[in-house]
N, C-alpha and C positions, 0 to 999 in steps of 0.2 A: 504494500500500500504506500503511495506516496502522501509525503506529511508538506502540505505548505502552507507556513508560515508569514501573514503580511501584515505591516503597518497601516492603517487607515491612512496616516499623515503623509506617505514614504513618499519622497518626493525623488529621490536616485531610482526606484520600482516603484513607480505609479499600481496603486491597487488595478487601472483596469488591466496593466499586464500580470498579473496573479489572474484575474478574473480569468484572461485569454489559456492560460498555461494551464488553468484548472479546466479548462471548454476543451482544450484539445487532448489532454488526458482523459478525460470521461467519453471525449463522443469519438477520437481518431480512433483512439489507442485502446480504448473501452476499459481501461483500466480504472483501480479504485483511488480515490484521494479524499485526504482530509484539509478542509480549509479553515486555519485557523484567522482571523482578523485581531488586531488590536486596537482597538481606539483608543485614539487620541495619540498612537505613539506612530515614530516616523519610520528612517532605517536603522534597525535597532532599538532594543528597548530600554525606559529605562524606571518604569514601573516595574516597585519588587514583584508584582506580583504577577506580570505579566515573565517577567525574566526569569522568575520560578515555572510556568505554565509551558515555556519555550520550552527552556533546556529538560523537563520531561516529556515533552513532544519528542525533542532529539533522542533522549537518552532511549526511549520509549522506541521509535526506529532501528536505533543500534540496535538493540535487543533483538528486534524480529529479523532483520536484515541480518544479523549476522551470527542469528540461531544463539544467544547467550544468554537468552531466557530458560526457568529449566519449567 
């Protein structure tokens, strides 16, 4: 599953390319994805609590991707 990760604010990745990236994963590719948004934060965060919610997105990825869940 892919996990993406956007700022509401991100002005270096414009939300509508996350929009696009998650359009062409679901409809080319038919594959699964999770979209996550942040409001109010740009590229990178920097709400604790979003920067907590990220890096278990990621870390949460690692795990399935590379089988280290048990």
């Amino acid at each position: 599953m892919y996990k993406i990760l956007q700022g509401s604010e991100d002005k270096v990745v414009p939300p509508n390319q996350a929009d696009a990236i998650v359009k062409t994963i679901r409809e080319e590719l038919h594959g699964k994805v999770e979209y996550l948004v942040f409001e109010g934060e740009g590229h990178g965060w920097r709400r604790s609590e979003n920067i907590k919610a990220a890096l278990e997105k990621e870390l949460g990825f690692y795990e399935e991707v590379l089988g280290l869940k048990n």
